[in-house]
TORKOL-57496 format. One line per field, with one value per residue (C-alpha): residue number from 1; chain; x, y, z. Coordinates in Angstrom, 1 decimal, m for minus. Each point is the difference from the previous one (the first is absolute). Layout:
% residues N
n	[NUM/...]
chain	[A/...]
east	[X/...]
north	[Y/...]
up	[Z/...]
//
This chain:
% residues 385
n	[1/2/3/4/5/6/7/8/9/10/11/12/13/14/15/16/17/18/19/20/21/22/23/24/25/26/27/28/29/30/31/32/33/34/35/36/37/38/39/40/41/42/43/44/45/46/47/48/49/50/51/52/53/54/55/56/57/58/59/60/61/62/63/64/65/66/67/68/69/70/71/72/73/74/75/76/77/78/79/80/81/82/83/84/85/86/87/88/89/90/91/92/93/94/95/96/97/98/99/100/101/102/103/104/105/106/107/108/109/110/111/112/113/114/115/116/117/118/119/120/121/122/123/124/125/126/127/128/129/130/131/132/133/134/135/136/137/138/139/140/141/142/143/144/145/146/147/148/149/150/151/152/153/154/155/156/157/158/159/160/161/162/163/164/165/166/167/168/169/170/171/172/173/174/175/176/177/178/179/180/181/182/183/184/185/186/187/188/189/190/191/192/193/194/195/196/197/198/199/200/201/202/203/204/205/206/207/208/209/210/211/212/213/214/215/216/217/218/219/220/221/222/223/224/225/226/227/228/229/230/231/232/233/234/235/236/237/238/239/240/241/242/243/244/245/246/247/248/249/250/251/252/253/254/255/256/257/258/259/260/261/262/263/264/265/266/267/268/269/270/271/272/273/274/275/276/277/278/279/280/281/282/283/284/285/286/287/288/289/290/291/292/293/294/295/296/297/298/299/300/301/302/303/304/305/306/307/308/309/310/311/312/313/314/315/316/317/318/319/320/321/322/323/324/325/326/327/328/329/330/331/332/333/334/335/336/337/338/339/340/341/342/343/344/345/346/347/348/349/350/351/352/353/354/355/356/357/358/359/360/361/362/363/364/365/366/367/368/369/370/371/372/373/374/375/376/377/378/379/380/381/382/383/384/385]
chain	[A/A/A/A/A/A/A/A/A/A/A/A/A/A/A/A/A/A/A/A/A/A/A/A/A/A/A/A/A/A/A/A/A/A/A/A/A/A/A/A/A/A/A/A/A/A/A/A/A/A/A/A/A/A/A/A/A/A/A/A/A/A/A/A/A/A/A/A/A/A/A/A/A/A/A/A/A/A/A/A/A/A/A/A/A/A/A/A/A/A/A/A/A/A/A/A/A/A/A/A/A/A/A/A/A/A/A/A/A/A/A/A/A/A/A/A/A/A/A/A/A/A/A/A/A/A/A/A/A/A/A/A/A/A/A/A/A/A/A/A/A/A/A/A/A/A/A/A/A/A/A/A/A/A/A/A/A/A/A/A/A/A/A/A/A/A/A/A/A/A/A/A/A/A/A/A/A/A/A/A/A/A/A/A/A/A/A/A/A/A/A/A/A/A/A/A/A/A/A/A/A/A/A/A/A/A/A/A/A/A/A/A/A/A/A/A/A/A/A/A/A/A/A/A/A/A/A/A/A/A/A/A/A/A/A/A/A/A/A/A/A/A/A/A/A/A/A/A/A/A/A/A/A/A/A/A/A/A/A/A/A/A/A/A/A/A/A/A/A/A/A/A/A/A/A/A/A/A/A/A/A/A/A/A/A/A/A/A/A/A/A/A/A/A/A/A/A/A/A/A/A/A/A/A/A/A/A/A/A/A/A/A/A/A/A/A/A/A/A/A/A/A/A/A/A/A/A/A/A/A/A/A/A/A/A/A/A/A/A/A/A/A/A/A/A/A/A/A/A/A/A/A/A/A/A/A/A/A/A/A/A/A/A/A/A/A/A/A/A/A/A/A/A/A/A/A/A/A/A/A/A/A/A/A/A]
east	[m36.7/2.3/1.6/1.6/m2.5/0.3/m2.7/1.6/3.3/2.6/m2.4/0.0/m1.3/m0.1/m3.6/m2.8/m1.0/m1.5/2.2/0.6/m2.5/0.6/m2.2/1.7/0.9/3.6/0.2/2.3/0.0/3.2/0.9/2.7/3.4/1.6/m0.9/2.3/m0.3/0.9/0.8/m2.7/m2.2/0.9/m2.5/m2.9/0.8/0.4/m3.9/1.3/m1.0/m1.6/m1.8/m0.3/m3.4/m0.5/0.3/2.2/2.6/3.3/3.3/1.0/3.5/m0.8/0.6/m2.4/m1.5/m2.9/m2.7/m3.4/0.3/m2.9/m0.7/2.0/3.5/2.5/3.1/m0.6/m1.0/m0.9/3.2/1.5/2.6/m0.4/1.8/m2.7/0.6/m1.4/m1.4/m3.4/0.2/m2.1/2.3/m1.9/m0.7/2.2/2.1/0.9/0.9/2.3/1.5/m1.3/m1.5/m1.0/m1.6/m2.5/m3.7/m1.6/1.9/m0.8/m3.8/1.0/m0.9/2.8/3.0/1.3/m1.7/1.5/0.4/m0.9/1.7/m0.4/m0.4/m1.9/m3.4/m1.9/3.2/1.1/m0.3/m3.3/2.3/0.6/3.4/2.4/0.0/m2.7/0.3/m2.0/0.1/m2.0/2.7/m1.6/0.7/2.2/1.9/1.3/0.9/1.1/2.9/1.5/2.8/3.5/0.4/3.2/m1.0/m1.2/m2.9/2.0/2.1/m3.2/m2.2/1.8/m0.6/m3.9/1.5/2.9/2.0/m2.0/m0.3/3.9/0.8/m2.4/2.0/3.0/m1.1/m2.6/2.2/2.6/3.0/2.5/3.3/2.6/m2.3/0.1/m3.3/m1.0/m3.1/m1.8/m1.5/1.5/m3.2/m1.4/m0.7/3.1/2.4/m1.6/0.4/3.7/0.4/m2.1/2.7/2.6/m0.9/m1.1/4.0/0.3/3.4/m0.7/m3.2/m0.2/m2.9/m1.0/m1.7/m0.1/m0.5/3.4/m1.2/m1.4/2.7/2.6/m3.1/0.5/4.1/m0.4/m2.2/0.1/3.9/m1.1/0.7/m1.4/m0.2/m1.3/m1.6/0.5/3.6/1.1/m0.4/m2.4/1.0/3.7/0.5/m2.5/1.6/3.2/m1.1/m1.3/3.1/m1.6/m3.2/m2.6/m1.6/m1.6/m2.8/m1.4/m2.7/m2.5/m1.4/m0.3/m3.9/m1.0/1.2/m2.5/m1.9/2.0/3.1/m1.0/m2.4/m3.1/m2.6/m2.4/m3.4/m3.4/m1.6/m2.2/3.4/1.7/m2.8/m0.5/3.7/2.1/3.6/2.4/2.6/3.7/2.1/3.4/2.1/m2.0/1.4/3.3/0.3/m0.8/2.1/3.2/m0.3/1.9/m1.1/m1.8/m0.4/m3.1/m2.2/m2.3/m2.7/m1.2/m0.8/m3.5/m1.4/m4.0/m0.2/0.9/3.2/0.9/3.2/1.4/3.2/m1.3/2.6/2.8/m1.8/0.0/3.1/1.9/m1.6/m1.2/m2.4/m2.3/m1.9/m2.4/m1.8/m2.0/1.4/m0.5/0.5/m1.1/2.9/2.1/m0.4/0.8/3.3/0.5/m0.9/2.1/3.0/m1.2/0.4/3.2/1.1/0.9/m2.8/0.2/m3.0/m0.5/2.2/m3.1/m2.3/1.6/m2.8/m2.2/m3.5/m3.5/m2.7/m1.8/3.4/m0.8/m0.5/2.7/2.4/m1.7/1.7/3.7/m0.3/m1.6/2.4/3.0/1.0/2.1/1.4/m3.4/0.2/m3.0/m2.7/m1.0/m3.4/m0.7/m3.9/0.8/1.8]
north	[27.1/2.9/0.2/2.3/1.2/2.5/2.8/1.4/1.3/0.1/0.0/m3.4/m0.1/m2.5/m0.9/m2.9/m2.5/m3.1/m3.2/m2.9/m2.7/m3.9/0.4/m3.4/m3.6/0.6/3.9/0.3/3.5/1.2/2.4/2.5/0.2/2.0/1.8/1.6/2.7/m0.3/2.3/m1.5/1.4/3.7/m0.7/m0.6/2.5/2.5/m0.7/m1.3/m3.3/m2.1/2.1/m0.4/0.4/1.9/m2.0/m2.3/m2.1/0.3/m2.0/m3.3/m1.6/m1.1/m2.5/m1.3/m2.4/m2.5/0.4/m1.6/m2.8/m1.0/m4.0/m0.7/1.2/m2.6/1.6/2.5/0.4/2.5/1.7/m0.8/2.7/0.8/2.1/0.9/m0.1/3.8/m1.7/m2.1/m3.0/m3.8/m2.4/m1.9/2.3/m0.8/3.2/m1.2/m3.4/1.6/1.9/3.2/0.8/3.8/m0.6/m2.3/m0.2/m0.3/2.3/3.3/1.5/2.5/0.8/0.4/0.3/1.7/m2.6/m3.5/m1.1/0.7/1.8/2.2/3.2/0.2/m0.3/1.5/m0.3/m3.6/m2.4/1.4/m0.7/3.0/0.1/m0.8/3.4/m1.0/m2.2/m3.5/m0.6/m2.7/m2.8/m1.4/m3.8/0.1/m3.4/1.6/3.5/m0.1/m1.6/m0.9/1.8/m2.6/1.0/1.5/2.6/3.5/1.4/3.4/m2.6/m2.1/2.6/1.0/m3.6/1.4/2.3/1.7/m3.5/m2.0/3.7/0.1/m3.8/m0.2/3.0/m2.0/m3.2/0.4/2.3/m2.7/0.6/m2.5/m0.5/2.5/3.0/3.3/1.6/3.5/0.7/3.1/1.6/m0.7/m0.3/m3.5/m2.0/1.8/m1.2/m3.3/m0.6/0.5/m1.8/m3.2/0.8/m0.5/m3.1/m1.5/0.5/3.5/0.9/3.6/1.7/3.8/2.0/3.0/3.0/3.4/0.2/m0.3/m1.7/m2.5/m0.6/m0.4/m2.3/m2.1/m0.4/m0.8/m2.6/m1.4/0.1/1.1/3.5/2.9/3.1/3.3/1.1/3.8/m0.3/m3.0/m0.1/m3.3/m1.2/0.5/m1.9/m3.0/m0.7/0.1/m2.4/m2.4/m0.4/2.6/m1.8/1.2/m2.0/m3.5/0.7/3.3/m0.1/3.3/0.1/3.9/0.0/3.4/3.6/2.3/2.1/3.3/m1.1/0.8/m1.0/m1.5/2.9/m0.2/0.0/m1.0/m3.4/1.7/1.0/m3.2/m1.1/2.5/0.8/m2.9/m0.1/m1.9/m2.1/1.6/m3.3/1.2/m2.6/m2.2/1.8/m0.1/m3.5/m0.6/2.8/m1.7/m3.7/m2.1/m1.1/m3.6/0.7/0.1/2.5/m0.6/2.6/m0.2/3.4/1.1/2.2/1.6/0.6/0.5/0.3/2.1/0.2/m3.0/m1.6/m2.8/0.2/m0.2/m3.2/m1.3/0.8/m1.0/m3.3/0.2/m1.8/2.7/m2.1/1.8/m2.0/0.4/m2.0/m3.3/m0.8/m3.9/m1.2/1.8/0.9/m3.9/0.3/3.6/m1.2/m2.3/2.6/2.1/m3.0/m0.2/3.3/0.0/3.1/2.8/2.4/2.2/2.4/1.2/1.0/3.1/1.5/m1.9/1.4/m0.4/m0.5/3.3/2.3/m1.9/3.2/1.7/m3.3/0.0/3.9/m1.0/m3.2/2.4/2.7/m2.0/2.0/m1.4/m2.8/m1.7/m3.6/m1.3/1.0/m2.9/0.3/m2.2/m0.2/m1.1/2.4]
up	[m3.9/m0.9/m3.4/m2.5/m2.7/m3.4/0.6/m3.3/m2.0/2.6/2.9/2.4/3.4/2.7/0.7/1.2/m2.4/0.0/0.8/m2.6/0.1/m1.5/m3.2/m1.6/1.7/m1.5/1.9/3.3/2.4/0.5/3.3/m2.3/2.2/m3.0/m3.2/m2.0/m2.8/m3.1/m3.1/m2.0/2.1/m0.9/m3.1/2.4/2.1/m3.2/m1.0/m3.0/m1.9/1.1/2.0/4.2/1.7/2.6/3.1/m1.6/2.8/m1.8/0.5/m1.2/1.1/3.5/3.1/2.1/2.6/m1.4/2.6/m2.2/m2.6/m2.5/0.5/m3.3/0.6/0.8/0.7/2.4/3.6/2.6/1.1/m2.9/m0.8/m4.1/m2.4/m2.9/m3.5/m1.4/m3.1/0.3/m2.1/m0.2/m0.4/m2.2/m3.2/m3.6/1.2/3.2/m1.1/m1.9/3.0/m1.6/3.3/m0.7/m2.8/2.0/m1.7/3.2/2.6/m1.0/m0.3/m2.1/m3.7/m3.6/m0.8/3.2/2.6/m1.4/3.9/3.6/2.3/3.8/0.2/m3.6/1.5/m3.3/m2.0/m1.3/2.2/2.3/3.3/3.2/0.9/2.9/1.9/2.6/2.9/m1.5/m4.0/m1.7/m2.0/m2.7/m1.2/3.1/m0.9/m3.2/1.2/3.5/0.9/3.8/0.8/1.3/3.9/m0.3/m2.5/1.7/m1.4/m1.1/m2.1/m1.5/m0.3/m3.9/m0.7/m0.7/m2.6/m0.6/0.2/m2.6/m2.5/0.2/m0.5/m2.6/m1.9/0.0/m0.5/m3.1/m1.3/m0.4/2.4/m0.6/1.5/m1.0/m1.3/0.6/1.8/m0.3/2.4/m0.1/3.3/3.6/1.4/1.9/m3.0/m2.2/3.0/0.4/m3.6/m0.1/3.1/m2.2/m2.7/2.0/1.3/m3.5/m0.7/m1.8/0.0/0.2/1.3/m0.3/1.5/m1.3/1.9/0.9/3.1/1.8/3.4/m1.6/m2.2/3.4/1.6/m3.5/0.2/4.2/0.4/m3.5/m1.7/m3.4/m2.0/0.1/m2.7/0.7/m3.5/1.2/0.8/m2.3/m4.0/m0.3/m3.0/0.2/3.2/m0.5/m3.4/2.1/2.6/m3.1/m2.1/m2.3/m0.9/2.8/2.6/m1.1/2.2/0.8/2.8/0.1/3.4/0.3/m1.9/m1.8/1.0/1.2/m2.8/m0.8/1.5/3.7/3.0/m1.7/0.0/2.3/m2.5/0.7/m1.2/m2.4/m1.6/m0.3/m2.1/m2.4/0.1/0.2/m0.3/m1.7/2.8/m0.8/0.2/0.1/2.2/m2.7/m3.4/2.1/0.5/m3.7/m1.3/2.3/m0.4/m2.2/m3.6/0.8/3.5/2.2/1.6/2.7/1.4/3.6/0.6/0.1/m2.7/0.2/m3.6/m3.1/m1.2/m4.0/m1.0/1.4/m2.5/m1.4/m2.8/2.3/0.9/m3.2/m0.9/2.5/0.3/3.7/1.9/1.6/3.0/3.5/2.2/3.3/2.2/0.0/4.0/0.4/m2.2/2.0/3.6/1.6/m1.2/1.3/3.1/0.4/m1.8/2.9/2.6/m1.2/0.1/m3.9/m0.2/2.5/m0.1/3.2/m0.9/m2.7/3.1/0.9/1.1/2.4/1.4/1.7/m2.6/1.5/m1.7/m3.2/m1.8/1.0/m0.8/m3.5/0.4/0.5/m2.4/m2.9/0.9/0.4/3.0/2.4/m2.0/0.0/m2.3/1.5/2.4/2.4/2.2/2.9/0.8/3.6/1.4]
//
C-alpha cells in the first residue's frame, strides 16, 4: 500500500510499504478515507525526541472504513464507517478505569517517561504504532478505540472527533470551566479553536483566543463567536485584565506547544546532532498563560513539547496559587458525546480542513501546514483519491 513515511529531518516521501496484518483477536483493518495533520507532529517531522525511524508511516487523527475484524471484536463490522481515537489504550488497565486513557499501561510499546501510552504515527516512538497517512492502518483493541460514526455526520465533520475534538474538550473540561468564567486560549490552531469552542459550550461567559496569525484569528470569531487578540497589535495583559473585571482569565488554556529554537524555523540539523546537542523546548504561550491568569485560577497544557524545558516560572505558580495541569488526550471519555454534539450540530468542524489533498502531495501539504501559507489550519489527505 502507499503511505507517507519520514526518510529524515524534514524529508517525507510517498512510497510502498507493507499493509497492516491482524496480529491480535481484538485488531480491526481500517481502509483510511481521511487523515489529517496535526501540529504535534512538527516534533516528528523536526527529528527531534523521541526520535522517528526511517520508514516510519506518520499521521494519526483519521477516518476510515473497517474492512477485516479479529474474531473477538464485538462492535464493529465490515463497512463499518469509524472515526479513530489517536491514542491506543486497553480498556481494562488501573489507568483506563480511571478514564486516564493516555496514560494506558498496555497501549503503547514504547519505553520512560516520554512513552506512558500508545499512539499512530510513533512507530519506534511511544506507543510502537504507523500512522494514518496510508491507505489501510491496523486499529488496535478496536472496541475501545474506534468508534461508529451517527449517519448524519460527514466524515470532514467526524474526522476531528479522532483528535483535535477530544485535545480541545479535554483543555476545558479538566481545566475546570464552569459557568460564568472567563477563558483565555492560546493558539488558533485545530485543537486551540476546538478548545474555546468546548469552553463555550461548558458555559464560559467570555472566551478569548489568542494568536498571531490573523487568519486564523478571523477563522476563530466566524465560525466560533468568541474573542480574538492579536499579541502583535494588542497589549496582552492590558486587554485580558479588561475583559476579566481586572483579575485575569480563570482559565487559561495553552494549546500553542513550544516555539522553535532561536526564535525562527526549527534548524534543519542532522540526527547525530539532536543527540549530542539537544535543545531546551522555549514554552512561551506557556509562561504567558501563567504570567496572565488570575491568582487561584487554572492552567491547563495541551500543547506538545519535545523536551526540556529551564526557566519555566514555577514561582509564579506558587505564588499565585494555580493549578498547573497537561494531558494527552484522553479520547474514549470523550468522543460518544462529540459525536453526538456533532449530530446535533452543537460542534461544527469542516471549516479546520482548508486544505484538502491526494495522499501522493503529502509532502508538499506537510509544506503549507509547516509554513502556514495560504491560511493552512490543517492539512487533510485522502488515500483514495
Amino acid at each position: 500500500m502507499r503511505a507517507l513515511v519520514w526518510r529524515g529531518v524534514h524529508q517525507l516521501a510517498v512510497t510502498q510499504v507493507p499493509d497492516p496484518e491482524l496480529r491480535n483477536e481484538q485488531d480491526m483493518i481500517v481502509r483510511v478515507r481521511k487523515s489529517g495533520t496535526c501540529g504535534s507532529d512538527l516534533h516528528l517531522l523536526g527529528g527531534h525526541l523521541p526520535f522517528p525511524a526511517r520508514g516510519d508511516v506518520l499521521g494519526h487523527e483519521f477516518l476510515g472504513e473497517v474492512v477485516e475484524v479479529g474474531p473477538r471484536v464485538r462492535r464493529h463490522r465490515v463497512g463499518d464507517r469509524v472515526v479513530v481515537c489517536s491514542v491506543v489504550s486497553c480498556g481494562r488497565c488501573w489507568h483506563c478505569g480511571r478514564q486516564e486513557f493516555s496514560l494506558c499501561d498496555n497501549g503503547g510499546a514504547g519505553e520512560g517517561d516520554l512513552a506512558p501510552g500508545g499512539r499512530y504515527g510513533h512507530a519506534h516512538g511511544p506507543g510502537g504504532f504507523a500512522g494514518s497517512h496510508a491507505e489501510y492502518v491496523r486499529v488496535p483493541y478496536a472496541d475501545q478505540g474506534a468508534f461508529t460514526v451517527p449517519d448524519g455526520v460527514t466524515d470532514e465533520r467526524a474526522l476531528f472527533a479522532s483528535d483535535a475534538a477530544p485535545t480541545g474538550w479535554m483543555g476545558a473540561d479538566l481545566g475546570g470551566v464552569r459557568p460564568g468564567d472567563v477563558v483565555a486560549v492560546w493558539g488558533a490552531g485545530g485543537v486551540g479553536q476546538l478548545a474555546a469552542r468546548a469552553a463555550v459550550l461548558l458555559g464560559a461567559e467570555r472566551v478569548v483566543v489568542i494568536d498571531r496569525l490573523a487568519d486564523r484569528l478571523r477563522m476563530a470569531e466566524r465560525h466560533l463567536g468568541v474573542e480574538t487578540l492579536d499579541p502583535e497589535t494588542q497589549e496582552m495583559a492590558g486587554e485580558l485584565r479588561e475583559r476579566s473585571g481586572g483579575r485575569g482569565p480563570d482559565v487559561c488554556i495553552e494549546a500553542a506547544g513550544a516555539a522553535p529554537p532561536g526564535g525562527g524555523p526549527r534548524r534543519r540539523r542532522d540526527r547525530l546532532g539532536h543527540l549530542l546537542r539537544p535543545e531546551p523546548d522555549r514554552p512561551v504561550a506557556a509562561h504567558e498563560a501563567v504570567r496572565h491568569c488570575r491568582k487561584g485560577g487554572s492552567v491547563f497544557l495541551l500543547g506538545t513539547y519535545a523536551g526540556a524545558v529551564d526557566g519555566f516560572p514555577l514561582g509564579a505558580v506558587v505564588d499565585k496559587g494555580l493549578t498547573l495541569r497537561g494531558a494527552q488526550q484522553h479520547g474514549r471519555r470523550y468522543i460518544p458525546m462529540l459525536l453526538e454534539r456533532m449530530a446535533r450540530g452543537e460542534l461544527v468542524t469542516e471549516h479546520l480542513a482548508t486544505h484538502t489533498m491526494p495522499l501522493d502531495e503529502a509532502p508538499r501539504g506537510y509544506d503549507t501546514f509547516t509554513n502556514r501559507r495560504d491560511g493552512c489550519v490543517r492539512a487533510v489527505f485522502e488515500p483514495g483519491r
